[in-house]
mmCIF file of the N, C-alpha and C atoms, coordinates in Angstrom:
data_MODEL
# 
_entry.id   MODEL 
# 
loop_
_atom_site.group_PDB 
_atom_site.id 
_atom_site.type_symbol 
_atom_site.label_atom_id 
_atom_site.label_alt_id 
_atom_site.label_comp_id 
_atom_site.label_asym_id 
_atom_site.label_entity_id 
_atom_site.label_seq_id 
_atom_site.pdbx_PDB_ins_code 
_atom_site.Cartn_x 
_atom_site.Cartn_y 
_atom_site.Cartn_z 
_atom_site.occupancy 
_atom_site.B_iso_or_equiv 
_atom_site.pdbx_formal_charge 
_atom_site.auth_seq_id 
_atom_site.auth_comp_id 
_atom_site.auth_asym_id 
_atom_site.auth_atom_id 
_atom_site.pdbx_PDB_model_num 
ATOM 1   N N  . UNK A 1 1  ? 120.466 94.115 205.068 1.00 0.00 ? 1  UNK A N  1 
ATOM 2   C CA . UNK A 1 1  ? 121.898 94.093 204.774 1.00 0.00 ? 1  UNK A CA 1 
ATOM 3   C C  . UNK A 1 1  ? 122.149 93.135 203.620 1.00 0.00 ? 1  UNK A C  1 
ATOM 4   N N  . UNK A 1 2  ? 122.360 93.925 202.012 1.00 0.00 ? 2  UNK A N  1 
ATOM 5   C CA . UNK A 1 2  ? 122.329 92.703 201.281 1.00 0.00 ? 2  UNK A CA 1 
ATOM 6   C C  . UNK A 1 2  ? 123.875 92.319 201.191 1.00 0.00 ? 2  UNK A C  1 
ATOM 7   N N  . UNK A 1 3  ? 123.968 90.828 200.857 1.00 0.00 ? 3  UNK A N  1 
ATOM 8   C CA . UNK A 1 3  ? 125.795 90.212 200.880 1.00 0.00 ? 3  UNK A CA 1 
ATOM 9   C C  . UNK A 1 3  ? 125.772 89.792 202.483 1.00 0.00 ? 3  UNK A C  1 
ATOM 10  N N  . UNK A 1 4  ? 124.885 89.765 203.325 1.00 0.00 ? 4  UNK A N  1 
ATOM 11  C CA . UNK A 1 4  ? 125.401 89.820 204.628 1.00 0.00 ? 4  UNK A CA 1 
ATOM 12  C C  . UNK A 1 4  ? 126.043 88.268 204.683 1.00 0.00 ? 4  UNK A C  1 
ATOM 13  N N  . UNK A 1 5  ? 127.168 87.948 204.852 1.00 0.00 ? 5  UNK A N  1 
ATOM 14  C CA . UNK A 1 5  ? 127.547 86.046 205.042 1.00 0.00 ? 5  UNK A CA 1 
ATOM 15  C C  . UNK A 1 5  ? 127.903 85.410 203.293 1.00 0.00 ? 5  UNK A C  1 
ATOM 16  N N  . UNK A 1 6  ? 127.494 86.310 202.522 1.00 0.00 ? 6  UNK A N  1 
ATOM 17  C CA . UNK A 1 6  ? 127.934 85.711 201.132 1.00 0.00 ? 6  UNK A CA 1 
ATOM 18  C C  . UNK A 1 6  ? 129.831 85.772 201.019 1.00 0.00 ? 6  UNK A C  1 
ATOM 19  N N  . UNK A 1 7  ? 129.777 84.809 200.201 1.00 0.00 ? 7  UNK A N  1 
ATOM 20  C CA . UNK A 1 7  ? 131.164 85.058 199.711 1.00 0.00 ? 7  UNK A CA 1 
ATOM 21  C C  . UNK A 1 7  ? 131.458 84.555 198.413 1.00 0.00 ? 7  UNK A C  1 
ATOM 22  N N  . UNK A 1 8  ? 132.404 85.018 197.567 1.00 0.00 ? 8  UNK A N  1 
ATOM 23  C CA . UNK A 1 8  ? 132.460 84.779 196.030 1.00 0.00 ? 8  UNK A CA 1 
ATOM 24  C C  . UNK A 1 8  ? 134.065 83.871 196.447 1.00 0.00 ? 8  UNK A C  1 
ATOM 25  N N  . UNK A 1 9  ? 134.069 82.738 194.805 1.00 0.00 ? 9  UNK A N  1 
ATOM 26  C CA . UNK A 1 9  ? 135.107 82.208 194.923 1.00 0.00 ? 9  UNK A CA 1 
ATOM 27  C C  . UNK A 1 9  ? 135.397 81.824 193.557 1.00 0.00 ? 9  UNK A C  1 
ATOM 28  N N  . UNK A 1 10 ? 136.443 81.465 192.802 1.00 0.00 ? 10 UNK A N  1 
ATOM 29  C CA . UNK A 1 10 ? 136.706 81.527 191.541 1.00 0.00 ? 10 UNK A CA 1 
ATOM 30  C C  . UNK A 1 10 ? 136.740 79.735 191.670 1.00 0.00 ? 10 UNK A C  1 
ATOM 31  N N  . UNK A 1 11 ? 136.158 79.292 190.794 1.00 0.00 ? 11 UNK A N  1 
ATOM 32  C CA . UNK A 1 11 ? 136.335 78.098 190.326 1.00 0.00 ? 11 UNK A CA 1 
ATOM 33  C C  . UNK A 1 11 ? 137.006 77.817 189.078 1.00 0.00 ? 11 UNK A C  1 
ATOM 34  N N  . UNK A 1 12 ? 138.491 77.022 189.130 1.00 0.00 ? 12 UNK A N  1 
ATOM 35  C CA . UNK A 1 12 ? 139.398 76.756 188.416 1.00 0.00 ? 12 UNK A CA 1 
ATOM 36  C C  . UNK A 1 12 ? 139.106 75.212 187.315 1.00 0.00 ? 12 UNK A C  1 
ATOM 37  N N  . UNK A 1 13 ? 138.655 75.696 186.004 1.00 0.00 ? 13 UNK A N  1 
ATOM 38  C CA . UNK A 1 13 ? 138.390 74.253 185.559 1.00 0.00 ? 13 UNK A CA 1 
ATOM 39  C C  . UNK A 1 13 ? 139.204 74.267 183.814 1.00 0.00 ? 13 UNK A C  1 
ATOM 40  N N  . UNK A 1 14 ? 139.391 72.950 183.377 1.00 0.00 ? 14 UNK A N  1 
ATOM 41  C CA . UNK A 1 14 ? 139.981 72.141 182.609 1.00 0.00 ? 14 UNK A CA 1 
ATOM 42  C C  . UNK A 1 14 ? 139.262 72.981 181.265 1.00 0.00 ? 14 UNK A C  1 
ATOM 43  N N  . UNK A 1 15 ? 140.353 72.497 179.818 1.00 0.00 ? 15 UNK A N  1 
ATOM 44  C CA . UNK A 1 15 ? 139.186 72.788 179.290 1.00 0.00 ? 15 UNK A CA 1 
ATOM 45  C C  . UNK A 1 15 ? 137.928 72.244 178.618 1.00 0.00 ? 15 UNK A C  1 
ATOM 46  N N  . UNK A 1 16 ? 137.737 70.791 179.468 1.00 0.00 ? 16 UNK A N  1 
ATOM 47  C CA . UNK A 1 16 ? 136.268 70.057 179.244 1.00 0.00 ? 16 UNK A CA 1 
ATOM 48  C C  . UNK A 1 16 ? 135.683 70.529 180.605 1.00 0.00 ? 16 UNK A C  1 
ATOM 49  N N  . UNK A 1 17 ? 135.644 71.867 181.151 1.00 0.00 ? 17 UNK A N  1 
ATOM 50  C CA . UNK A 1 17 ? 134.957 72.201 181.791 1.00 0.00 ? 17 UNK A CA 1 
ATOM 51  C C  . UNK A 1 17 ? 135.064 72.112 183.289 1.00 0.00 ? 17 UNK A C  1 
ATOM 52  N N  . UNK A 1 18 ? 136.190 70.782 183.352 1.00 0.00 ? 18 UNK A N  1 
ATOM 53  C CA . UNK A 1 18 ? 135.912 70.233 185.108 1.00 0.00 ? 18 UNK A CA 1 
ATOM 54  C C  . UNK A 1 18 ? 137.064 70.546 185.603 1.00 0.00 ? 18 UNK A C  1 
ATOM 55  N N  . UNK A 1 19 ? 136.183 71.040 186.973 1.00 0.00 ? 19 UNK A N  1 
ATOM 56  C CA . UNK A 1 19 ? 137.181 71.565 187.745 1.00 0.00 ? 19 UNK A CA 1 
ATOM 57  C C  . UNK A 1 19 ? 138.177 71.272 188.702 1.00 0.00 ? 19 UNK A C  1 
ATOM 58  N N  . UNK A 1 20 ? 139.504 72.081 188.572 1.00 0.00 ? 20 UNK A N  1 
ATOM 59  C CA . UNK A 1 20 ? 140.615 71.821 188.875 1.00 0.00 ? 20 UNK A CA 1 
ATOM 60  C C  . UNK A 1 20 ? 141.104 71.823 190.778 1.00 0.00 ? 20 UNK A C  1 
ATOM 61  N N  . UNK A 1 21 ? 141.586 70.929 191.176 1.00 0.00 ? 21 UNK A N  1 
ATOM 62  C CA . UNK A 1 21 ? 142.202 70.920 192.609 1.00 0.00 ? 21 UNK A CA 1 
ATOM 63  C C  . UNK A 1 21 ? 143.077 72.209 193.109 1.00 0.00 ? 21 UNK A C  1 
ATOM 64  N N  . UNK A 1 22 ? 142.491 73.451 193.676 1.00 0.00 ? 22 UNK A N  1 
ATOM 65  C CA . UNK A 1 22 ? 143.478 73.919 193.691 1.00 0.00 ? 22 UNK A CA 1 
ATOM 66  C C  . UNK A 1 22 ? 143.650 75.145 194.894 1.00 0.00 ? 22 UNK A C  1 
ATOM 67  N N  . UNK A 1 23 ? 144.777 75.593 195.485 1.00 0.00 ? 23 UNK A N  1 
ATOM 68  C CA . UNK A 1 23 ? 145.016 76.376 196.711 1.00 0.00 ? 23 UNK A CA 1 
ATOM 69  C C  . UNK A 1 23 ? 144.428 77.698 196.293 1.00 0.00 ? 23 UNK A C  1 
ATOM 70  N N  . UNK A 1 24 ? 144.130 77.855 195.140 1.00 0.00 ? 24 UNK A N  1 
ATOM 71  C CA . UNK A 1 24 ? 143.468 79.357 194.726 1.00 0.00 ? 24 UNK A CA 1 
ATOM 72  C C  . UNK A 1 24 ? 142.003 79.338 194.805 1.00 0.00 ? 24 UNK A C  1 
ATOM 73  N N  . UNK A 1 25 ? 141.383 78.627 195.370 1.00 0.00 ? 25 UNK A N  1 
ATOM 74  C CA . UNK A 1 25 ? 139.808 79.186 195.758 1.00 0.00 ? 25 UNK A CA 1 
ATOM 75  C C  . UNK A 1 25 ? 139.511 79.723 196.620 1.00 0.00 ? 25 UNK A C  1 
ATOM 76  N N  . UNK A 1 26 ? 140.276 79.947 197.195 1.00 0.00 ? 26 UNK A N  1 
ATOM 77  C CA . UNK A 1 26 ? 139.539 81.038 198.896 1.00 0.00 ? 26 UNK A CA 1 
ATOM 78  C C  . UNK A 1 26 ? 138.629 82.038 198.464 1.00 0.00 ? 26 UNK A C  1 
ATOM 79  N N  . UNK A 1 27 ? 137.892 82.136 199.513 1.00 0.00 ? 27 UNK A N  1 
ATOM 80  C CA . UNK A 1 27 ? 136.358 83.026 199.464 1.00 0.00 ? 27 UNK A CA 1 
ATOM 81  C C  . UNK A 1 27 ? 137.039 84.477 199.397 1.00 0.00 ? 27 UNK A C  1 
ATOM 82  N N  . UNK A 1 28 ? 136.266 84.910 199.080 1.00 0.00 ? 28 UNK A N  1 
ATOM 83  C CA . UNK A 1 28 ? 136.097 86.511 198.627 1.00 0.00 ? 28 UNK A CA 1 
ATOM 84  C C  . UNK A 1 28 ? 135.265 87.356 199.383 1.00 0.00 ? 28 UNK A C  1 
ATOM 85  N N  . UNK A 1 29 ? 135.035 88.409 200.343 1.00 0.00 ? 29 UNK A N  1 
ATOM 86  C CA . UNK A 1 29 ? 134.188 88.928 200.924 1.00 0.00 ? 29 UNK A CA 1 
ATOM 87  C C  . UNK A 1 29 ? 133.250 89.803 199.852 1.00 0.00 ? 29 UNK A C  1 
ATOM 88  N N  . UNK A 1 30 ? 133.576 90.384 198.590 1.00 0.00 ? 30 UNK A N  1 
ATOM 89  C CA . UNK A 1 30 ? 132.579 90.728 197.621 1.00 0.00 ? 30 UNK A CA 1 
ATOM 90  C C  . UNK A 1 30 ? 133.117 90.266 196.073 1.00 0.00 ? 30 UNK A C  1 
ATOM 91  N N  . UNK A 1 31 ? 132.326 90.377 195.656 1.00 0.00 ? 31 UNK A N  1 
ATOM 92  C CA . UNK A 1 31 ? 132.424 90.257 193.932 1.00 0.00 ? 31 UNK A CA 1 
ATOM 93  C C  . UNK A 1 31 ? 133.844 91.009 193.589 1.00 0.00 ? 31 UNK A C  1 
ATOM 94  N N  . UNK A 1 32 ? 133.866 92.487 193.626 1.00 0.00 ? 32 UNK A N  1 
ATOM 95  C CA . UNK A 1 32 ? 134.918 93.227 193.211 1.00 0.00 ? 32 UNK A CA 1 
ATOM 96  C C  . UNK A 1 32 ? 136.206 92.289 193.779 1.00 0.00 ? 32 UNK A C  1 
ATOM 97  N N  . UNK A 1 33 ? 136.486 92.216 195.222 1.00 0.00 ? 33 UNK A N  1 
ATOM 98  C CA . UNK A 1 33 ? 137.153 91.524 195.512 1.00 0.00 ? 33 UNK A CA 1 
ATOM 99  C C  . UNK A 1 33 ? 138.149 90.802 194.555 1.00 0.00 ? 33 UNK A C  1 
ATOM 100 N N  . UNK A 1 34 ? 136.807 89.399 194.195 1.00 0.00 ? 34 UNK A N  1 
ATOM 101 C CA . UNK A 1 34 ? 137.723 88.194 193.344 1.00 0.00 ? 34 UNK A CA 1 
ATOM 102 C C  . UNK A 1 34 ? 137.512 88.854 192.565 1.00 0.00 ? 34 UNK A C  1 
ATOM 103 N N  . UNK A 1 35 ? 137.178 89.551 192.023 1.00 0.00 ? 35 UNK A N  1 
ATOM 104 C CA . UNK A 1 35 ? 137.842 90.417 189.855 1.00 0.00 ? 35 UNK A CA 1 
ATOM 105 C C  . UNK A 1 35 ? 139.102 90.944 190.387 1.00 0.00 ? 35 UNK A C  1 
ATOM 106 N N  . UNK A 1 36 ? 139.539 91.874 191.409 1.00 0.00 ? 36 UNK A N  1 
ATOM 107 C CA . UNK A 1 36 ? 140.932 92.539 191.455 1.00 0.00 ? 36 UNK A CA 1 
ATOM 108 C C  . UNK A 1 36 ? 141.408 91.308 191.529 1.00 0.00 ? 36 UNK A C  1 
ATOM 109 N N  . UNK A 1 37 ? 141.689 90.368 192.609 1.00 0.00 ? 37 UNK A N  1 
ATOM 110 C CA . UNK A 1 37 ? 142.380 89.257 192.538 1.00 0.00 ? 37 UNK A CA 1 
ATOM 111 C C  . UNK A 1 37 ? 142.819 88.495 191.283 1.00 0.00 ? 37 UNK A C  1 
ATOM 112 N N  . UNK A 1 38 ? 141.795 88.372 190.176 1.00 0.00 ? 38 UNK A N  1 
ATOM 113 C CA . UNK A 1 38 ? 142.000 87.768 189.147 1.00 0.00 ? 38 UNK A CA 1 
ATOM 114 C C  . UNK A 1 38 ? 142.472 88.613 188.336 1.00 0.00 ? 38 UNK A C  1 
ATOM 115 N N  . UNK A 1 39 ? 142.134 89.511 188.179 1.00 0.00 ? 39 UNK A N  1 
ATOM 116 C CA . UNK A 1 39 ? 143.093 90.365 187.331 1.00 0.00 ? 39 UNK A CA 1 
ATOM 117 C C  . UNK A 1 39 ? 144.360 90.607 187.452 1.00 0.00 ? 39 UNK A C  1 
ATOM 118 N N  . UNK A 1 40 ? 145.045 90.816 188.506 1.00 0.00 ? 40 UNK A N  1 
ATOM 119 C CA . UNK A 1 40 ? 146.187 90.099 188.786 1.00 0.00 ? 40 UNK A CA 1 
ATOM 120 C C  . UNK A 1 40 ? 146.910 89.019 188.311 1.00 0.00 ? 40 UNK A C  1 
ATOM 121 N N  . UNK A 1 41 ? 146.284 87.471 188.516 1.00 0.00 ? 41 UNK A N  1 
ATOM 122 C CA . UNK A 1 41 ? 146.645 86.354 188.561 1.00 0.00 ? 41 UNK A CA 1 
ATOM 123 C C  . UNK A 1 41 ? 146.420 85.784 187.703 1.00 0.00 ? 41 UNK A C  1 
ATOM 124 N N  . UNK A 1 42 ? 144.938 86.133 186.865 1.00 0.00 ? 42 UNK A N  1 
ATOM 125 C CA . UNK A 1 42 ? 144.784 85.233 185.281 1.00 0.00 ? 42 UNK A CA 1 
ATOM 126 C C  . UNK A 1 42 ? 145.832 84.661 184.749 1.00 0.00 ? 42 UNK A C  1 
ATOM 127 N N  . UNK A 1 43 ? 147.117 85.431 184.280 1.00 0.00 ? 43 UNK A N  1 
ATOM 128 C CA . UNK A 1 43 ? 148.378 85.096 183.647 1.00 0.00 ? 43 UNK A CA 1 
ATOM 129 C C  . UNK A 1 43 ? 148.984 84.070 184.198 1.00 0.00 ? 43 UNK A C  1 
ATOM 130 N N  . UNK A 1 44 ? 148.797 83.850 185.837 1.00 0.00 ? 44 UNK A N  1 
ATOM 131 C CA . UNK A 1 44 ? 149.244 82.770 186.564 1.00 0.00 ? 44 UNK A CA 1 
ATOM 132 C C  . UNK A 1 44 ? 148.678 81.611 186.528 1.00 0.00 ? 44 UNK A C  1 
ATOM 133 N N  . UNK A 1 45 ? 147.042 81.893 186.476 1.00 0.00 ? 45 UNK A N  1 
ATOM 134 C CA . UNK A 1 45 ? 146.589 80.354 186.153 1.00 0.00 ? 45 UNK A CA 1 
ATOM 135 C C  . UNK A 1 45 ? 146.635 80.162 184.839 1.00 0.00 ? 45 UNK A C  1 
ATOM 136 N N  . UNK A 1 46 ? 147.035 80.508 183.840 1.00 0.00 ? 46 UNK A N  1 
ATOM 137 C CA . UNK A 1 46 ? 146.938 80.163 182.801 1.00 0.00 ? 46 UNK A CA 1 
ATOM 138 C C  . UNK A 1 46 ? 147.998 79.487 182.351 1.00 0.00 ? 46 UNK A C  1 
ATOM 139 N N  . UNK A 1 47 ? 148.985 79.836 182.992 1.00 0.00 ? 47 UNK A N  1 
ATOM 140 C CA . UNK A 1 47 ? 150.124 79.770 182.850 1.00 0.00 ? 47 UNK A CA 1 
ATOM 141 C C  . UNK A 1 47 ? 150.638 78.070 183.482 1.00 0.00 ? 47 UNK A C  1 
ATOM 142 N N  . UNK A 1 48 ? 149.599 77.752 184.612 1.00 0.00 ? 48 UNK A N  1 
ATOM 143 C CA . UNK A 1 48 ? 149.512 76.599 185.764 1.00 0.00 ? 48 UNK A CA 1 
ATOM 144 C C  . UNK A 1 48 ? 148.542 75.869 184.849 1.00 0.00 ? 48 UNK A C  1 
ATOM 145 N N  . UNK A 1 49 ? 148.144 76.014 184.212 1.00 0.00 ? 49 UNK A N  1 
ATOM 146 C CA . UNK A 1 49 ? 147.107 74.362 183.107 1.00 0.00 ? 49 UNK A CA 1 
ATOM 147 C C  . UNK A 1 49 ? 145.745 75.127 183.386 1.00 0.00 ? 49 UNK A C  1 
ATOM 148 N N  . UNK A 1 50 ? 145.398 76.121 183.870 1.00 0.00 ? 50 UNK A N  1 
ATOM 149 C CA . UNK A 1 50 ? 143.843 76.296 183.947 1.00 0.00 ? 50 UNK A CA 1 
ATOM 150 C C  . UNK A 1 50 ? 143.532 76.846 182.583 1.00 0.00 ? 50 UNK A C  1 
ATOM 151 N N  . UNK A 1 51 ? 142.338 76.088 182.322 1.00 0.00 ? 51 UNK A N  1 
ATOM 152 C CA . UNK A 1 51 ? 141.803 76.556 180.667 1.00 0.00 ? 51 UNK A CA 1 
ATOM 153 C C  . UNK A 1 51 ? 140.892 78.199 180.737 1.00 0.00 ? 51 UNK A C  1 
ATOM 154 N N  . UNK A 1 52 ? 139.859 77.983 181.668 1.00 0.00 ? 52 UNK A N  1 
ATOM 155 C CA . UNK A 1 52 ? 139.107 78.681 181.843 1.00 0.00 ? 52 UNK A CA 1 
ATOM 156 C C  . UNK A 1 52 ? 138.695 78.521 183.642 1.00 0.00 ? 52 UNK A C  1 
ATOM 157 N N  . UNK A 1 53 ? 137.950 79.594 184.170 1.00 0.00 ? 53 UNK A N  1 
ATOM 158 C CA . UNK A 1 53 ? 137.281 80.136 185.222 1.00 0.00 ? 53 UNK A CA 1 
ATOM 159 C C  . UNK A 1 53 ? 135.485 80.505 185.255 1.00 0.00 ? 53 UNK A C  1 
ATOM 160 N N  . UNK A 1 54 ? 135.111 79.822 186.489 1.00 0.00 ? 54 UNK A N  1 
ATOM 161 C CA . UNK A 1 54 ? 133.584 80.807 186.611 1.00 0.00 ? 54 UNK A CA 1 
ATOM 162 C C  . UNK A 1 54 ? 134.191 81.391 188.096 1.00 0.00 ? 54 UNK A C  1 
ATOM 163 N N  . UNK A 1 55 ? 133.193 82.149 188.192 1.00 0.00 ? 55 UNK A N  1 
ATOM 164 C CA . UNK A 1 55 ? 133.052 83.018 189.299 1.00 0.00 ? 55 UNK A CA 1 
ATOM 165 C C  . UNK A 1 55 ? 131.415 82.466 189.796 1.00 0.00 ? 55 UNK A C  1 
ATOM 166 N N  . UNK A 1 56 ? 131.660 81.865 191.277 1.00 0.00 ? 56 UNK A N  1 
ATOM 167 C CA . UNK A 1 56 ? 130.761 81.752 192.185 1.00 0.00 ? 56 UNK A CA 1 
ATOM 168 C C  . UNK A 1 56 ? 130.414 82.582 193.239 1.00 0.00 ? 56 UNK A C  1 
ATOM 169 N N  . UNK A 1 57 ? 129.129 82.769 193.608 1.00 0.00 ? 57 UNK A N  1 
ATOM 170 C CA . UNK A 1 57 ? 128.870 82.984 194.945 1.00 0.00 ? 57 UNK A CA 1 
ATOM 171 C C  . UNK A 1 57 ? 128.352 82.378 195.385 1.00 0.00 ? 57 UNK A C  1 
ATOM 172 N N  . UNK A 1 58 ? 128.528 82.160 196.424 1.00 0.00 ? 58 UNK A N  1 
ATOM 173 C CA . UNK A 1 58 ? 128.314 80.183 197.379 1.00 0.00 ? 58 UNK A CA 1 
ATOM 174 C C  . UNK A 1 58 ? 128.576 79.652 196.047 1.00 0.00 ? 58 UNK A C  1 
ATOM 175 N N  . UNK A 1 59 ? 127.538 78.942 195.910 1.00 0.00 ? 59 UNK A N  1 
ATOM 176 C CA . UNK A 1 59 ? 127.285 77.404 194.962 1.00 0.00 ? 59 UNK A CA 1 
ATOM 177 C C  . UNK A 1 59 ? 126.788 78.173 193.713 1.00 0.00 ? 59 UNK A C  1 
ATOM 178 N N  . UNK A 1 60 ? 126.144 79.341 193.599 1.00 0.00 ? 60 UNK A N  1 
ATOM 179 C CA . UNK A 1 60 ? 125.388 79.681 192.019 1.00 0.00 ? 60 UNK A CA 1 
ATOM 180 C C  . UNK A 1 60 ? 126.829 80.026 191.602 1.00 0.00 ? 60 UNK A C  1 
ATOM 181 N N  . UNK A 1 61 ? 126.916 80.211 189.958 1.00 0.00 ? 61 UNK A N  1 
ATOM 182 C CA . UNK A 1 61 ? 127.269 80.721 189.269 1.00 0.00 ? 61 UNK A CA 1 
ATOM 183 C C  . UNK A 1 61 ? 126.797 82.121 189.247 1.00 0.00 ? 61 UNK A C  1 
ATOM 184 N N  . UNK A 1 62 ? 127.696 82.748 189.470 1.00 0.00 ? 62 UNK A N  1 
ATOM 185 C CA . UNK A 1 62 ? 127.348 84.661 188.660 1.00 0.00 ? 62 UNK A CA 1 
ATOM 186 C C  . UNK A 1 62 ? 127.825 84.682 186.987 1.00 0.00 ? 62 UNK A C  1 
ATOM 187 N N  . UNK A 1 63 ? 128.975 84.263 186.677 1.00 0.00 ? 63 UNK A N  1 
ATOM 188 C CA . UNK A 1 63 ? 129.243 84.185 185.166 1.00 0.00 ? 63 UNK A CA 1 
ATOM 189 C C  . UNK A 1 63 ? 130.170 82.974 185.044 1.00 0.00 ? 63 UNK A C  1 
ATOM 190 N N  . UNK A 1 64 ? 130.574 82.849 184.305 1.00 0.00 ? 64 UNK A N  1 
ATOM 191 C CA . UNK A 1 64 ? 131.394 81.608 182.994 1.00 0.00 ? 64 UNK A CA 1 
ATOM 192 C C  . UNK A 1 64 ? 130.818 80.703 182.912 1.00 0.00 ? 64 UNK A C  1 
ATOM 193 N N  . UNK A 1 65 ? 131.651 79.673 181.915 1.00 0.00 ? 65 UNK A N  1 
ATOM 194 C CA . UNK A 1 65 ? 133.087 79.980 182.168 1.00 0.00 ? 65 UNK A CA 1 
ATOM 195 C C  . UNK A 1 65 ? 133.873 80.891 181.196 1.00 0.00 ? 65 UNK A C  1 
ATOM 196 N N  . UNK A 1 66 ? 134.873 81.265 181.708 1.00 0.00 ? 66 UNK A N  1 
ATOM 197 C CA . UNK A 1 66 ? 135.257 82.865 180.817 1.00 0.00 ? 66 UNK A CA 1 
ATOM 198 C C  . UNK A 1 66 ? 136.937 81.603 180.807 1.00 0.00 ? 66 UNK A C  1 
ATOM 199 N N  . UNK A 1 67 ? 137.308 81.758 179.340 1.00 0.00 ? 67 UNK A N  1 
ATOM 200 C CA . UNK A 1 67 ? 138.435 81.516 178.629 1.00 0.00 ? 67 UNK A CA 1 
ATOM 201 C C  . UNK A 1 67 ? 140.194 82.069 179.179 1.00 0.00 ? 67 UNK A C  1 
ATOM 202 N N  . UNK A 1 68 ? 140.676 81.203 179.318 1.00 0.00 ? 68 UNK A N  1 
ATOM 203 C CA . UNK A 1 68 ? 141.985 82.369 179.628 1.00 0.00 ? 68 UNK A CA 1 
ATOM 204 C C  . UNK A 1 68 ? 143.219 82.574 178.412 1.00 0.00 ? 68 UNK A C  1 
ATOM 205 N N  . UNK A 1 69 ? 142.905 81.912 177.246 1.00 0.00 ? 69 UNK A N  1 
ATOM 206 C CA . UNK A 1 69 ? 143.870 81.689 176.108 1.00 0.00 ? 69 UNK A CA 1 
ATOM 207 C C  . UNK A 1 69 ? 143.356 82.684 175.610 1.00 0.00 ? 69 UNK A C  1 
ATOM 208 N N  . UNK A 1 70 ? 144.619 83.765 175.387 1.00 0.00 ? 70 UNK A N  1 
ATOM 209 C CA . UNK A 1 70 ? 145.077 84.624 174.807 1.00 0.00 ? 70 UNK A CA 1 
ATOM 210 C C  . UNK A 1 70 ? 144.505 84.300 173.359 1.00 0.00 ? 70 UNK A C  1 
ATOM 211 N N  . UNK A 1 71 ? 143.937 83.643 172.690 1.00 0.00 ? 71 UNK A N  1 
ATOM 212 C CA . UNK A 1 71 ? 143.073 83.718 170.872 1.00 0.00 ? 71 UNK A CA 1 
ATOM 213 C C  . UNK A 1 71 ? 142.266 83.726 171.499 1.00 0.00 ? 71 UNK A C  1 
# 
């Protein structure tokens, strides 16, 4: 059973990289998951001081950090 107990979570960080305190990390039961979620909401954290985002599962990194400024 692969994913069995994994969960993905978006990590919210500055833009020197470090990351931000915030009620928007809750776990994700798959990958797709947190992308619909963020696709949604990008505009919102961006909008709230977040520079950029990675996407975790547990503790690894899967990608970023990915930019949220519109240039």
């Amino acid at each position: 059973m692969s994913g069995a107990g994994e969960s993905y979570r978006w990590r919210l960080e500055d833009a020197d990289g470090k990351p931000l305190p915030s009620d928007h990390t809750v776990p994700f039961p798959t990958q797709a998951d947190a992308e619909a979620w963020f696709a949604e909401s990008w505009e919102d954290l961006a909008g709230a001081g977040v520079a950029q985002v990675s996407l975790l599962r547990e503790s690894e990194v899967v990608y970023g950090p990915m930019s949220l400024s519109a240039g």
